[in-house]
C-alpha positions in Angstrom: 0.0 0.0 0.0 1.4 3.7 -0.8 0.1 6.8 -0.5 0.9 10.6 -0.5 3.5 12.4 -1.9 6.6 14.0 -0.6 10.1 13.9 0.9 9.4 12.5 4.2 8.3 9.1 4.7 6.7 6.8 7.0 6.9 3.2 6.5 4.9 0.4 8.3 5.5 -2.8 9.3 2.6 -5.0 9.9 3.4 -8.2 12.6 3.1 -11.8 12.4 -0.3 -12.4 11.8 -0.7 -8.6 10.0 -1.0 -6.9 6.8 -0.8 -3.6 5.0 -4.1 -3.3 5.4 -4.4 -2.9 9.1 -2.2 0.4 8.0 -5.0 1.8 6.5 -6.7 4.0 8.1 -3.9 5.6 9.8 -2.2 6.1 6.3 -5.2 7.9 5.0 -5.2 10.4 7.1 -1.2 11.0 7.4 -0.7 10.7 3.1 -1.9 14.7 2.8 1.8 15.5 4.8 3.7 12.7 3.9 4.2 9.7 1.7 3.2 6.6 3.7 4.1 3.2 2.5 3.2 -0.2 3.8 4.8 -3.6 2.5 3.6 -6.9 2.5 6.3 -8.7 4.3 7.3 -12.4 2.7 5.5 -14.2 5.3 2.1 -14.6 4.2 0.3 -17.4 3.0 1.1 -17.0 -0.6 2.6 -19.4 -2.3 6.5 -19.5 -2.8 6.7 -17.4 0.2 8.6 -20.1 1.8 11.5 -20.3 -1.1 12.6 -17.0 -0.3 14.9 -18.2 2.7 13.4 -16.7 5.1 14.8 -18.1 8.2 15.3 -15.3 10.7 14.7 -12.1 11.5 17.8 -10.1 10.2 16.1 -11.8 6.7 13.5 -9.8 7.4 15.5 -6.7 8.3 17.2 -6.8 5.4 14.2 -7.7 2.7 13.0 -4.1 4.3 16.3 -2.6 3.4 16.2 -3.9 0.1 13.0 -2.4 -0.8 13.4 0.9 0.6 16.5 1.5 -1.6 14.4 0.2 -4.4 11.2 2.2 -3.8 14.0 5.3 -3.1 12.4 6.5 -0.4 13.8 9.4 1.7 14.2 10.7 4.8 12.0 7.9 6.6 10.2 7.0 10.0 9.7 3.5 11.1 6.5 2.4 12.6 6.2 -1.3 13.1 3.6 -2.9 15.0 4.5 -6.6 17.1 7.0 -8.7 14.5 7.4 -5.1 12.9 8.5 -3.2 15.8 11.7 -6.0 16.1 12.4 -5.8 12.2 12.3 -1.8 12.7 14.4 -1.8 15.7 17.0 -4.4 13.8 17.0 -2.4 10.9 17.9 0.9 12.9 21.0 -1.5 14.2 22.0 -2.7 11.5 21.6 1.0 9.6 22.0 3.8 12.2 21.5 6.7 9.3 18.6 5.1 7.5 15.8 6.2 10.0 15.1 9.3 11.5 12.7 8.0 14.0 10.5 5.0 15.3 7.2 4.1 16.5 6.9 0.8 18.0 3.8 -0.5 18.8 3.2 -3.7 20.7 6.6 -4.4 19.8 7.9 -8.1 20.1 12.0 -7.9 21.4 12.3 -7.9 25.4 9.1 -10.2 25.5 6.2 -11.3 23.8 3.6 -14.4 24.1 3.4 -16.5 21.7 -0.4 -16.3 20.1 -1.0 -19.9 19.6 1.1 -21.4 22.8 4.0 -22.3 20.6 2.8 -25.3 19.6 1.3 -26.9 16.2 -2.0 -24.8 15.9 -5.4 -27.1 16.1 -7.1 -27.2 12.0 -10.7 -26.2 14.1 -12.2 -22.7 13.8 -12.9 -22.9 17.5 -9.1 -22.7 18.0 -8.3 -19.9 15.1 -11.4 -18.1 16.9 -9.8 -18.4 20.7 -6.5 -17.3 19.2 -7.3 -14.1 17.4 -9.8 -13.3 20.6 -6.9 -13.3 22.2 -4.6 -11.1 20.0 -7.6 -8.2 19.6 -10.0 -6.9 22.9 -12.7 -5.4 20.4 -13.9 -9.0 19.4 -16.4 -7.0 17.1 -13.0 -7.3 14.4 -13.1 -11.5 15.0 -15.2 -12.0 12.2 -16.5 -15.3 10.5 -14.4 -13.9 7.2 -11.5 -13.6 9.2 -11.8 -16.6 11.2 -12.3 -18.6 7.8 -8.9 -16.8 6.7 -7.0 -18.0 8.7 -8.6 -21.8 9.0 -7.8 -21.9 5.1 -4.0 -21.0 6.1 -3.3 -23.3 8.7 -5.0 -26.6 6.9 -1.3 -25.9 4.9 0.8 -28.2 6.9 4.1 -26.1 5.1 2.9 -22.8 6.4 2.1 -23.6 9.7 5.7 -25.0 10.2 6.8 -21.6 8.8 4.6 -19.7 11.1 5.8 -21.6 13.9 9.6 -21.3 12.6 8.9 -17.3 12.5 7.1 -17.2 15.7 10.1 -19.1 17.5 12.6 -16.6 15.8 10.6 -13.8 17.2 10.7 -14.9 20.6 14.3 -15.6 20.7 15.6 -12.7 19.6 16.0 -9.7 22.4 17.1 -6.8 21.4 18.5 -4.8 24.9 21.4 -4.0 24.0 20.0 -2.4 20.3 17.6 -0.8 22.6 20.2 0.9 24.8 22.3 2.4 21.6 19.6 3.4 19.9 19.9 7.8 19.4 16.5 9.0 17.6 13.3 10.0 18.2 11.1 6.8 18.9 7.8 6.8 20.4 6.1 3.9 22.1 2.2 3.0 21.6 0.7 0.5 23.4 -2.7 -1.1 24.1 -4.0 -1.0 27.8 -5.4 -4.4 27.3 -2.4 -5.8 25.6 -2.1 -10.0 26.7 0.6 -10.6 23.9 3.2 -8.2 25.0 1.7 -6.6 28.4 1.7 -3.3 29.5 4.7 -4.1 31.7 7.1 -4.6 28.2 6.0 -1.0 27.3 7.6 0.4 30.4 10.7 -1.8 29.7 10.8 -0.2 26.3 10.6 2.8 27.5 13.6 2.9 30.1 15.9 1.1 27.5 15.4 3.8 25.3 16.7 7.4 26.2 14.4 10.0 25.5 11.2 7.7 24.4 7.9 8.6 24.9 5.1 5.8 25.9 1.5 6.5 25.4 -1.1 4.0 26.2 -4.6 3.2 24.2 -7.6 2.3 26.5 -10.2 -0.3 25.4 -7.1 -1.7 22.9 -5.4 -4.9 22.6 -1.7 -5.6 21.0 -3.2 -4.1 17.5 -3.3 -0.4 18.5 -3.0 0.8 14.1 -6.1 -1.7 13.6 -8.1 -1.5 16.6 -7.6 2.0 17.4 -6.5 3.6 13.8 -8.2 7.2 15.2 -6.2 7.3 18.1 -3.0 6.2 16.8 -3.1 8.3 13.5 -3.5 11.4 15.9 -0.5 10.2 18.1 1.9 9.7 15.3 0.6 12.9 13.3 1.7 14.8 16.5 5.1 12.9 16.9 6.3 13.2 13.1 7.3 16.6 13.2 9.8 16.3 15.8 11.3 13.2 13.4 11.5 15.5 10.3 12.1 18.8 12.0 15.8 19.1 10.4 14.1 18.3 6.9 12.5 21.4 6.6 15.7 23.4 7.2 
């Protein structure tokens, strides 16, 4: 997805179970002041995801690197939400001058549950049901449509093993000592209701990282861009400036 026009960039990464489209609504109301973009990252059902080699997280990292040098986009802000919030914080590791600030929301990296226990996930819609209840707290966005998504996705016996390969590679990679170098604006968002990454996390993001800011969502689970897109467009439309303040000069 990509939208507006402009020097300044914001680019968002969706998380495990995500996509670009869960950007949405916060991208149409920040594309009048800045191009917004929003990739689908390789881990999606699709098939010959799984050729690609992804194996890791720096794969990830670096598939994002890739296709912001390809796309050309300029002076940037990372906003990644869960999975996304590691990639973006690896990628401002492994590139300190490529960002000029982040927004993690929900962001796995210190600690995160996994959503379906860590273990092979049940083919019952019951289970798919239970498992995105628990990811979201408005269960009005738990639709049959999307419950019927996902059932189709993990009846592939070669996608679930990715998913579970993925989700183990999330969970063991920490990131405190990225945290604790990190020098640029960054602004945490997080869901009061949050049971994947609780609100406890947020407060450890926040003291590993000099001069962050942490705001919190009521009524909001570990999806604050999908469940709360109002709120969090207004949060990161007041936060940008401060990112691209030595753009303007």
């Amino acid at each position: 997805v990509d939208m507006g026009s402009g020097e300044n960039c914001v680019l968002f990464l969706h998380g495990l179970f995500g996509t670009p489209e869960h950007w949405r609504c916060v991208m149409e109301r920040l594309s009048e002041d800045y191009r917004v973009v929003a990739p689908q990252l390789p881990i999606d059902p699709m098939p010959g995801r799984r050729e690609s080699g992804i194996n890791e997280i720096r794969d990830l990292s670096e598939y994002v690197a890739e296709l912001i040098e390809h796309l050309g986009l300029g002076p940037l802000v990372l906003c990644g939400n869960s999975l996304g919030g590691l990639i973006s914080i690896d990628l401002c590791a492994q590139h300190p001058n490529l960002a000029k600030g982040l927004i993690l929301a929900g962001s796995a990296g210190l600690f995160e549950r996994s959503p379906i226990g860590g273990s092979r996930p049940r083919p019952s819609r019951k289970f798919i049901r239970d498992t995105v209840s628990g990811i979201v707290h408005r269960q009005e966005l738990v639709t049959d449509e999307l419950v019927d998504d996902w059932y189709t996705s993990v009846m592939d016996r070669d996608y679930v093993r990715f998913i579970l390969r993925m989700s183990r590679a999330t969970r063991d990679r920490t990131v405190e000592k990225e945290l604790e170098n990190l020098d640029l604006p960054t602004m945490i968002v997080w869901g009061s209701e949050d049971q994947i990454t609780p609100v406890s996390t947020a407060y450890d993001f926040r003291e590993r990282i000099r001069g962050s800011r942490l705001e919190f969502i009521d009524e909001c689970g570990h999806a604050p861009n999908w469940e709360c897109p109002e709120q969090f467009a207004e949060l990161t439309a007041g936060f940008l400036p401060e990112c691209f303040a030595d753009s303007k000069k």
